[in-house]
PDB file with one MODEL, atoms N, CA, C and O in Angstrom:
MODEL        1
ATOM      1  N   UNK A   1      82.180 121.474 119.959  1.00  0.00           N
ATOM      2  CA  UNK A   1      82.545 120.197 119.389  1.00  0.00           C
ATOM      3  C   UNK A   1      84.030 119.945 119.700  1.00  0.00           C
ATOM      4  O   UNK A   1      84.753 120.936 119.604  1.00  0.00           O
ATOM      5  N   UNK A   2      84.545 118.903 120.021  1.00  0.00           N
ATOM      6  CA  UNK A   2      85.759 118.531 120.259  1.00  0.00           C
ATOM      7  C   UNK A   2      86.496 118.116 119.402  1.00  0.00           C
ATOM      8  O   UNK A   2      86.178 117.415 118.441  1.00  0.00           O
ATOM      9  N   UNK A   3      87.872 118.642 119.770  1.00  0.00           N
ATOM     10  CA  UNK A   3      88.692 118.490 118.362  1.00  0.00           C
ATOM     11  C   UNK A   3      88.836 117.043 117.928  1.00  0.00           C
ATOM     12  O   UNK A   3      87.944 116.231 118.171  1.00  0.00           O
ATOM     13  N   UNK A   4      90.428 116.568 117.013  1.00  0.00           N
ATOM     14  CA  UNK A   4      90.512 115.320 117.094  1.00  0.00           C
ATOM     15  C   UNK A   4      91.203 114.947 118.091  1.00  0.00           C
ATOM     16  O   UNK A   4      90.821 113.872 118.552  1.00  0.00           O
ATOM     17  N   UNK A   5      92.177 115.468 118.671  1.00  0.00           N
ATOM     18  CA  UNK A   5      93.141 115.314 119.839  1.00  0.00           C
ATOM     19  C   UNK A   5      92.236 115.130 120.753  1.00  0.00           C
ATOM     20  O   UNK A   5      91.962 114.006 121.173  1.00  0.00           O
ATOM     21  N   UNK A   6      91.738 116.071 121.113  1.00  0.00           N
ATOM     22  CA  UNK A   6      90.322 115.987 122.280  1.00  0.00           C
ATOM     23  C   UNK A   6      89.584 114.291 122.486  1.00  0.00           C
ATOM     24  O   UNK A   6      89.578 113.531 123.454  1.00  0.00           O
ATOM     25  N   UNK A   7      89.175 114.203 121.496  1.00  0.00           N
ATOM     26  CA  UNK A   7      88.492 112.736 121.274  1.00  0.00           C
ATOM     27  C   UNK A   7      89.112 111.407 121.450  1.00  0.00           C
ATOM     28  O   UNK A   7      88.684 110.305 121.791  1.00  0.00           O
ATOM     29  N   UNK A   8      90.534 111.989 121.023  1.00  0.00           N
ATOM     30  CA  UNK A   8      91.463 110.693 121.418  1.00  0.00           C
ATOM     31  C   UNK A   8      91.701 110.179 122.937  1.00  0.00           C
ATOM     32  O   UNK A   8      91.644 109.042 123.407  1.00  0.00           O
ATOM     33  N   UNK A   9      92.077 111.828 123.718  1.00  0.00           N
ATOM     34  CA  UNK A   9      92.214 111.767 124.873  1.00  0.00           C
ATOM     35  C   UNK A   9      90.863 110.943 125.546  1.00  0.00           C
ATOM     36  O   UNK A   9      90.805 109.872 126.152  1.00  0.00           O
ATOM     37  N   UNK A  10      90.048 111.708 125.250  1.00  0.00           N
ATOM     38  CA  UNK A  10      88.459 110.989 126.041  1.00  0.00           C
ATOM     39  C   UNK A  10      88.471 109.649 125.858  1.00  0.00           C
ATOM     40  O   UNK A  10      88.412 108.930 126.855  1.00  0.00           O
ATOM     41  N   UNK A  11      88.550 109.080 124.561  1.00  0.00           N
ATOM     42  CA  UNK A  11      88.516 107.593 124.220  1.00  0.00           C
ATOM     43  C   UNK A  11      89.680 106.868 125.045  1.00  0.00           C
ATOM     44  O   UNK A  11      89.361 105.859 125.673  1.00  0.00           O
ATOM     45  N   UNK A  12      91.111 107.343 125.092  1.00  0.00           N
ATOM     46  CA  UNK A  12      91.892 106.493 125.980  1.00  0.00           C
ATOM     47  C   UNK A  12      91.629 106.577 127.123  1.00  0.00           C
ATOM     48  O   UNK A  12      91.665 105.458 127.634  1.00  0.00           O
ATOM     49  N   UNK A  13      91.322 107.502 127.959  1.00  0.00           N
ATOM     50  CA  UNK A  13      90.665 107.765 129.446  1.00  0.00           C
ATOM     51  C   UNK A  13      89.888 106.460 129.568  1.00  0.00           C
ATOM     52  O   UNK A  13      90.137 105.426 130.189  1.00  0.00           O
ATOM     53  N   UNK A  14      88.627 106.907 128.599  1.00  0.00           N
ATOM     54  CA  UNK A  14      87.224 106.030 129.116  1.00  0.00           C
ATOM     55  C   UNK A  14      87.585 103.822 128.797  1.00  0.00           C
ATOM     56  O   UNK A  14      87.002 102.806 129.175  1.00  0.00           O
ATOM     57  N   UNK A  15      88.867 104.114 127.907  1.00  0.00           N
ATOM     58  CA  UNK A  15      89.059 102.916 127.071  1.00  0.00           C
ATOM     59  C   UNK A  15      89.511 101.958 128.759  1.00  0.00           C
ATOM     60  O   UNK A  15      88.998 100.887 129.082  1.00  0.00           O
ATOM     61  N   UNK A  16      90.659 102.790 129.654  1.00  0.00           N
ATOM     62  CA  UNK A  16      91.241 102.780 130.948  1.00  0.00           C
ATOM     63  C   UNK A  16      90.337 101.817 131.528  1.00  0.00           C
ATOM     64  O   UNK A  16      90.417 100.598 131.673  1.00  0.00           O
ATOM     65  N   UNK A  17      89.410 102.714 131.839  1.00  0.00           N
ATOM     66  CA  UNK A  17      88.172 101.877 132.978  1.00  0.00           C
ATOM     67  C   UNK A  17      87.642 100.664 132.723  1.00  0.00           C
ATOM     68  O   UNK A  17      87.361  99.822 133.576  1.00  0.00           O
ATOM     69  N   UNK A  18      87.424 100.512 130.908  1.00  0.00           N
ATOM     70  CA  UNK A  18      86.889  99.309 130.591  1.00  0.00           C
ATOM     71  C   UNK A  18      87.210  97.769 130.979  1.00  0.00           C
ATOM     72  O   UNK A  18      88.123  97.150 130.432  1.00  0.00           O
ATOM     73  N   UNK A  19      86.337  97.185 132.018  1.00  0.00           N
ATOM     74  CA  UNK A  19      86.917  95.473 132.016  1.00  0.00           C
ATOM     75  C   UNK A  19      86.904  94.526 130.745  1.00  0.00           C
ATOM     76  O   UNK A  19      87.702  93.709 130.286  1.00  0.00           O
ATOM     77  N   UNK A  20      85.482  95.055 130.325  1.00  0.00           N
ATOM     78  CA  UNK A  20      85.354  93.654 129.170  1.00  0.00           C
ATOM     79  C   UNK A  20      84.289  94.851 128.204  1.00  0.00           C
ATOM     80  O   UNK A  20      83.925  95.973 128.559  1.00  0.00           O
ATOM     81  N   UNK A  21      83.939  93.990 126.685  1.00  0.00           N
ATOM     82  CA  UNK A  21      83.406  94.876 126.259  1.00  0.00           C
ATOM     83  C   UNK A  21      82.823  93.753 125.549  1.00  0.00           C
ATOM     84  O   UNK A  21      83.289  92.619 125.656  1.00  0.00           O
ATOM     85  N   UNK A  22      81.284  94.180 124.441  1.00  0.00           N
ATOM     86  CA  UNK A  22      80.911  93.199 123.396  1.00  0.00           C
ATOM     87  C   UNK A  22      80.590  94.210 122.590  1.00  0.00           C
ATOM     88  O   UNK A  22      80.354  95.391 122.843  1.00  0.00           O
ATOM     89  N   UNK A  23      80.620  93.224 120.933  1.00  0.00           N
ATOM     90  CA  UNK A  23      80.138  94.346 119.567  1.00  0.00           C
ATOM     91  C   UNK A  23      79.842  93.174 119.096  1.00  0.00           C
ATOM     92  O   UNK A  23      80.112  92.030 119.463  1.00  0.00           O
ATOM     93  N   UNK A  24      79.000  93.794 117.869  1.00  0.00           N
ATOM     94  CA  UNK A  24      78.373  93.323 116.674  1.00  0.00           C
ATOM     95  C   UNK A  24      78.411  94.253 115.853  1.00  0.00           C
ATOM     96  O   UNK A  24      78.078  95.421 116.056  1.00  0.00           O
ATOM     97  N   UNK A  25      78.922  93.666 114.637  1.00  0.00           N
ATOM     98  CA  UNK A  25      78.959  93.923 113.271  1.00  0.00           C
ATOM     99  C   UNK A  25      78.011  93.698 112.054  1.00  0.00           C
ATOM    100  O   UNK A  25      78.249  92.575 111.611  1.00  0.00           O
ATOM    101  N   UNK A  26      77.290  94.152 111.526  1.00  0.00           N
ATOM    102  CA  UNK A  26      76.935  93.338 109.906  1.00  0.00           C
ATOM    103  C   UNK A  26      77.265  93.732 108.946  1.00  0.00           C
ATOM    104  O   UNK A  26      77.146  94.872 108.496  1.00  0.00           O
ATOM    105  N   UNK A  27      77.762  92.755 108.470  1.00  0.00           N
ATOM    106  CA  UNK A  27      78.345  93.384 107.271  1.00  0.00           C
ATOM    107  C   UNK A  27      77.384  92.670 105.511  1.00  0.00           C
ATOM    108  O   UNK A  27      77.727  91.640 104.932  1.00  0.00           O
ATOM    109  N   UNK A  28      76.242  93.585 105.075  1.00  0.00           N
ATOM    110  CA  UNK A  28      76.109  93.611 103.805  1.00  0.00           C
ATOM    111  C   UNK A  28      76.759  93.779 102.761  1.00  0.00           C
ATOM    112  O   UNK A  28      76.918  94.964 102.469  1.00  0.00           O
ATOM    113  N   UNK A  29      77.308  92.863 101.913  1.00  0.00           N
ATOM    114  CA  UNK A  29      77.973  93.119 100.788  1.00  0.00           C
ATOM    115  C   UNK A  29      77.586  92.568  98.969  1.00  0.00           C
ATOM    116  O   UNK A  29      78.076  91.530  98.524  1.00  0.00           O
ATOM    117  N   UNK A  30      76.803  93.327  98.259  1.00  0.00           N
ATOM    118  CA  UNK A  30      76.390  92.987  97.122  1.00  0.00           C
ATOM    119  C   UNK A  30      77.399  93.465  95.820  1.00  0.00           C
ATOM    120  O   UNK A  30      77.649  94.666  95.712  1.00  0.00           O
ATOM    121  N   UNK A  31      77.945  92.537  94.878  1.00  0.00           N
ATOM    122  CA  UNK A  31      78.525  92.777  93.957  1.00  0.00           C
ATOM    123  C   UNK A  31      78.436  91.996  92.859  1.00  0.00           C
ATOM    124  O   UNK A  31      78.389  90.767  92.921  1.00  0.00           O
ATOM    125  N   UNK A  32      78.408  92.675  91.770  1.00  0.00           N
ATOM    126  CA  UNK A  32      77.910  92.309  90.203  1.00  0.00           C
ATOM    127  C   UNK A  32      79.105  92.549  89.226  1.00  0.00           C
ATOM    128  O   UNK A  32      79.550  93.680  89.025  1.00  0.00           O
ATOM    129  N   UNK A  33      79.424  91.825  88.843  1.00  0.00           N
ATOM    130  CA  UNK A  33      80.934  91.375  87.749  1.00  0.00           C
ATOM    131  C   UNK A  33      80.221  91.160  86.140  1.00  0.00           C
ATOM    132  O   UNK A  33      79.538  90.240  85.691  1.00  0.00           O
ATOM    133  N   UNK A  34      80.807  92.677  85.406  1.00  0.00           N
ATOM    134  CA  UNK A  34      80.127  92.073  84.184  1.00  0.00           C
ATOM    135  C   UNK A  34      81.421  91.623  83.472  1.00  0.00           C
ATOM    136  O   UNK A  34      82.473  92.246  83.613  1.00  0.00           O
ATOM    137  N   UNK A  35      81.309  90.521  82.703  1.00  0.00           N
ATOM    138  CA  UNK A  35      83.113  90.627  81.670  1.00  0.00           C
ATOM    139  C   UNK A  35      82.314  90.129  80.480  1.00  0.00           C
ATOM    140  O   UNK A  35      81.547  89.173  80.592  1.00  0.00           O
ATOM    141  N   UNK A  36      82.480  90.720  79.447  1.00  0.00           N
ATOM    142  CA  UNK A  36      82.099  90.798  78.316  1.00  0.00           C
ATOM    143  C   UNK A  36      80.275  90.864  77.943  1.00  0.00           C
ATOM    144  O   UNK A  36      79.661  91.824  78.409  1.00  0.00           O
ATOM    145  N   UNK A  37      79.643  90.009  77.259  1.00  0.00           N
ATOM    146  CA  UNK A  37      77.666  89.501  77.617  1.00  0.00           C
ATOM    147  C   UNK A  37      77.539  88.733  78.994  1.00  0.00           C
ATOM    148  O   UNK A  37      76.376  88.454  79.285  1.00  0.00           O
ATOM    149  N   UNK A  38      78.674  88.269  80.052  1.00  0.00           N
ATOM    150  CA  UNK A  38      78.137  87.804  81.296  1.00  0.00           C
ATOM    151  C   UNK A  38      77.960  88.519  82.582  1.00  0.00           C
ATOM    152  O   UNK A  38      79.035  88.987  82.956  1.00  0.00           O
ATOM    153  N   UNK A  39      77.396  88.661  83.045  1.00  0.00           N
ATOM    154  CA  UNK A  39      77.361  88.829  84.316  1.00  0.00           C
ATOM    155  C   UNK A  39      76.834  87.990  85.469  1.00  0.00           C
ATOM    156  O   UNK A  39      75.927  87.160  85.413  1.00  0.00           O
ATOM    157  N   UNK A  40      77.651  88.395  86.658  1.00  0.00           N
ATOM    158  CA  UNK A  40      78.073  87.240  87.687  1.00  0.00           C
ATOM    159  C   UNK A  40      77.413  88.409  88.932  1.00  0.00           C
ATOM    160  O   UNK A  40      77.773  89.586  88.914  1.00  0.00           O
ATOM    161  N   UNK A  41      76.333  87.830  90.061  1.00  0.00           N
ATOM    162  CA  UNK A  41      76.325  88.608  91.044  1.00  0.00           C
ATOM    163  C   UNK A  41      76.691  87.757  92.229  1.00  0.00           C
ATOM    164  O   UNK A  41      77.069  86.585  92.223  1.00  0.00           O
ATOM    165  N   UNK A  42      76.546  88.401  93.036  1.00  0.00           N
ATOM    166  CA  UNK A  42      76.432  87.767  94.782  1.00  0.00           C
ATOM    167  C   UNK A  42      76.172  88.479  95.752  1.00  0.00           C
ATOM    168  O   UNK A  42      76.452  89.676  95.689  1.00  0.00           O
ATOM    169  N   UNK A  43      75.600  87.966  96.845  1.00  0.00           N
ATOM    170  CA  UNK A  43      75.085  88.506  98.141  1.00  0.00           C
ATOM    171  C   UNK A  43      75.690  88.012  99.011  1.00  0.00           C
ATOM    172  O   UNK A  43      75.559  86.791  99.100  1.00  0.00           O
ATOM    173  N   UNK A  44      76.462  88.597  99.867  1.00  0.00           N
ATOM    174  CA  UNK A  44      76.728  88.291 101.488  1.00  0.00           C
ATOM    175  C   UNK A  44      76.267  88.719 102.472  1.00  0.00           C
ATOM    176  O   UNK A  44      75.996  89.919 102.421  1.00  0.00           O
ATOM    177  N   UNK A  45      76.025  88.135 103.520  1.00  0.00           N
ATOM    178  CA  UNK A  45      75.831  88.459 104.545  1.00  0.00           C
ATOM    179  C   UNK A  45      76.684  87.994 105.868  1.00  0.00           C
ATOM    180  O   UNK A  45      77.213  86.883 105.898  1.00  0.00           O
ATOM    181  N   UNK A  46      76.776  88.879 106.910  1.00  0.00           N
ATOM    182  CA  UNK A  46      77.819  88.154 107.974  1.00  0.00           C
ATOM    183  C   UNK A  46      77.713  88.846 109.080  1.00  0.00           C
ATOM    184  O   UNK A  46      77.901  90.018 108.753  1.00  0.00           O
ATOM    185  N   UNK A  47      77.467  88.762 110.500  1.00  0.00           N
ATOM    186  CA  UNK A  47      77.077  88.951 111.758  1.00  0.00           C
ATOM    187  C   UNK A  47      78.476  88.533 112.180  1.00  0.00           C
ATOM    188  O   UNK A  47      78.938  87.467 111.773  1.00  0.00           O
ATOM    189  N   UNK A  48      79.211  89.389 113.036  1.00  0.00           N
ATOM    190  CA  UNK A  48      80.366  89.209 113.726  1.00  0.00           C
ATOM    191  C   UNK A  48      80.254  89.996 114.963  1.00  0.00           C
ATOM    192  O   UNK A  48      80.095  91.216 115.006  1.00  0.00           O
ATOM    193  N   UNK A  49      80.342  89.267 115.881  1.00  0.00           N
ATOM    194  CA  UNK A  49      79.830  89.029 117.457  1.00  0.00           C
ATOM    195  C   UNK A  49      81.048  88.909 118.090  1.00  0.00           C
ATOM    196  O   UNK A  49      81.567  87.818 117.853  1.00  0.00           O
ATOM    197  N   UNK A  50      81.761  89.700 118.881  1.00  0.00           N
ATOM    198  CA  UNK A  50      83.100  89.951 119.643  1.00  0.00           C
ATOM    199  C   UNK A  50      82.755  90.097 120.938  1.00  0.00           C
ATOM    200  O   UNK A  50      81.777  90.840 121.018  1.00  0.00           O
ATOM    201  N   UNK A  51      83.276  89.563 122.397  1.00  0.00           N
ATOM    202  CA  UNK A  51      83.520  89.478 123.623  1.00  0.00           C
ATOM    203  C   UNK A  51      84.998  89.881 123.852  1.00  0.00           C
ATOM    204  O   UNK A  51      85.911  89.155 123.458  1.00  0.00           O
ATOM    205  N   UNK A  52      85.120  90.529 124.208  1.00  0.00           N
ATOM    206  CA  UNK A  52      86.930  90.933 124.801  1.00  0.00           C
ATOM    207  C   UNK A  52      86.711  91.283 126.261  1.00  0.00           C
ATOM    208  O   UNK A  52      85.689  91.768 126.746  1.00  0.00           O
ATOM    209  N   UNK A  53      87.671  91.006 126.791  1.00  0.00           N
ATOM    210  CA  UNK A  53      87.586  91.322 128.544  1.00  0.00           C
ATOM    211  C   UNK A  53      89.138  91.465 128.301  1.00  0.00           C
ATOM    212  O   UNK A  53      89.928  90.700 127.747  1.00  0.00           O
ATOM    213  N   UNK A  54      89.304  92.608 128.855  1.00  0.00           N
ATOM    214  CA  UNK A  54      90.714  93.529 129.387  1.00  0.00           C
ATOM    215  C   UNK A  54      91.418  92.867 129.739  1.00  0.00           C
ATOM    216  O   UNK A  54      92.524  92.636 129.249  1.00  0.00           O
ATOM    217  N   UNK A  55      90.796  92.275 130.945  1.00  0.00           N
ATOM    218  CA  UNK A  55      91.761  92.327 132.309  1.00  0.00           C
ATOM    219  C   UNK A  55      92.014  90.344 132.928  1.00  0.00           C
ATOM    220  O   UNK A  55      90.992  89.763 133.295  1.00  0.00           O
ATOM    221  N   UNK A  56      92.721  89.937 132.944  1.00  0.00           N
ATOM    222  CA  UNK A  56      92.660  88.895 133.006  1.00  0.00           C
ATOM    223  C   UNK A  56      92.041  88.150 134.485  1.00  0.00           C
ATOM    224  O   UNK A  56      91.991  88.741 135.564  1.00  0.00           O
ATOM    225  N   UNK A  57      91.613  86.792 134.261  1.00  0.00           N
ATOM    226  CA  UNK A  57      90.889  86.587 135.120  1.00  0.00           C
ATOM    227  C   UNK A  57      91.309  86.236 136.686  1.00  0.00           C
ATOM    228  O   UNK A  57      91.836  85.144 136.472  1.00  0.00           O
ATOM    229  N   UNK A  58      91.370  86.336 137.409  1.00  0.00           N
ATOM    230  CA  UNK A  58      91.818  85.700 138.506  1.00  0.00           C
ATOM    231  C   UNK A  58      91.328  84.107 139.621  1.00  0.00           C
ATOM    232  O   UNK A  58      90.262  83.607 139.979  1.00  0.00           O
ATOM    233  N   UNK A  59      92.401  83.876 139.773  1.00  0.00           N
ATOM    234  CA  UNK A  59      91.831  82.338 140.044  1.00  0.00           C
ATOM    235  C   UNK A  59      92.219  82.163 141.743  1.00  0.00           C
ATOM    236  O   UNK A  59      93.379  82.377 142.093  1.00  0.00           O
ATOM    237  N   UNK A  60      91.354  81.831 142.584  1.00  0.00           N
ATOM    238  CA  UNK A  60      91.882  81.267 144.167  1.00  0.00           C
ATOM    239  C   UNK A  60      91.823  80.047 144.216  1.00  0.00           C
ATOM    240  O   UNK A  60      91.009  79.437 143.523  1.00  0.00           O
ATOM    241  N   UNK A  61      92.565  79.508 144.937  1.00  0.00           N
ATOM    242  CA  UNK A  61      92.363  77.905 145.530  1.00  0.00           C
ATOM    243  C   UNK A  61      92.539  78.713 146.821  1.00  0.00           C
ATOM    244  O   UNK A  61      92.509  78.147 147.913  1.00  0.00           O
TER     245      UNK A  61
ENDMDL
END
């Protein structure tokens, strides 16, 4: 198993090569607020969808 140093190194190496990258996230979040006989809940939900590209684009005429 590789240390933490180890892992860092690998990740900046491999991070090097990368042009562009995509992720997705979801994020579930349920929370319930009691203050005194009330209580208050809610549900979230949220999908976060990222495109990054490294390297900038190049243009010819």
């Amino acid at each position: 198993m590789p240390t933490v140093d180890e892992l860092i190194m690998r990740s900046a190496e491999a991070a090097k090569a990368l042009k562009s990258y995509s992720m997705q996230g979801n994020v579930n979040q349920k929370m319930a607020v009691k203050q005194g006989d009330q209580e208050t809940s809610n549900n979230t939900k949220a999908v976060m969808m990222i495109d990054v590209q490294q390297k900038s684009f190049d243009i010819y005429q």
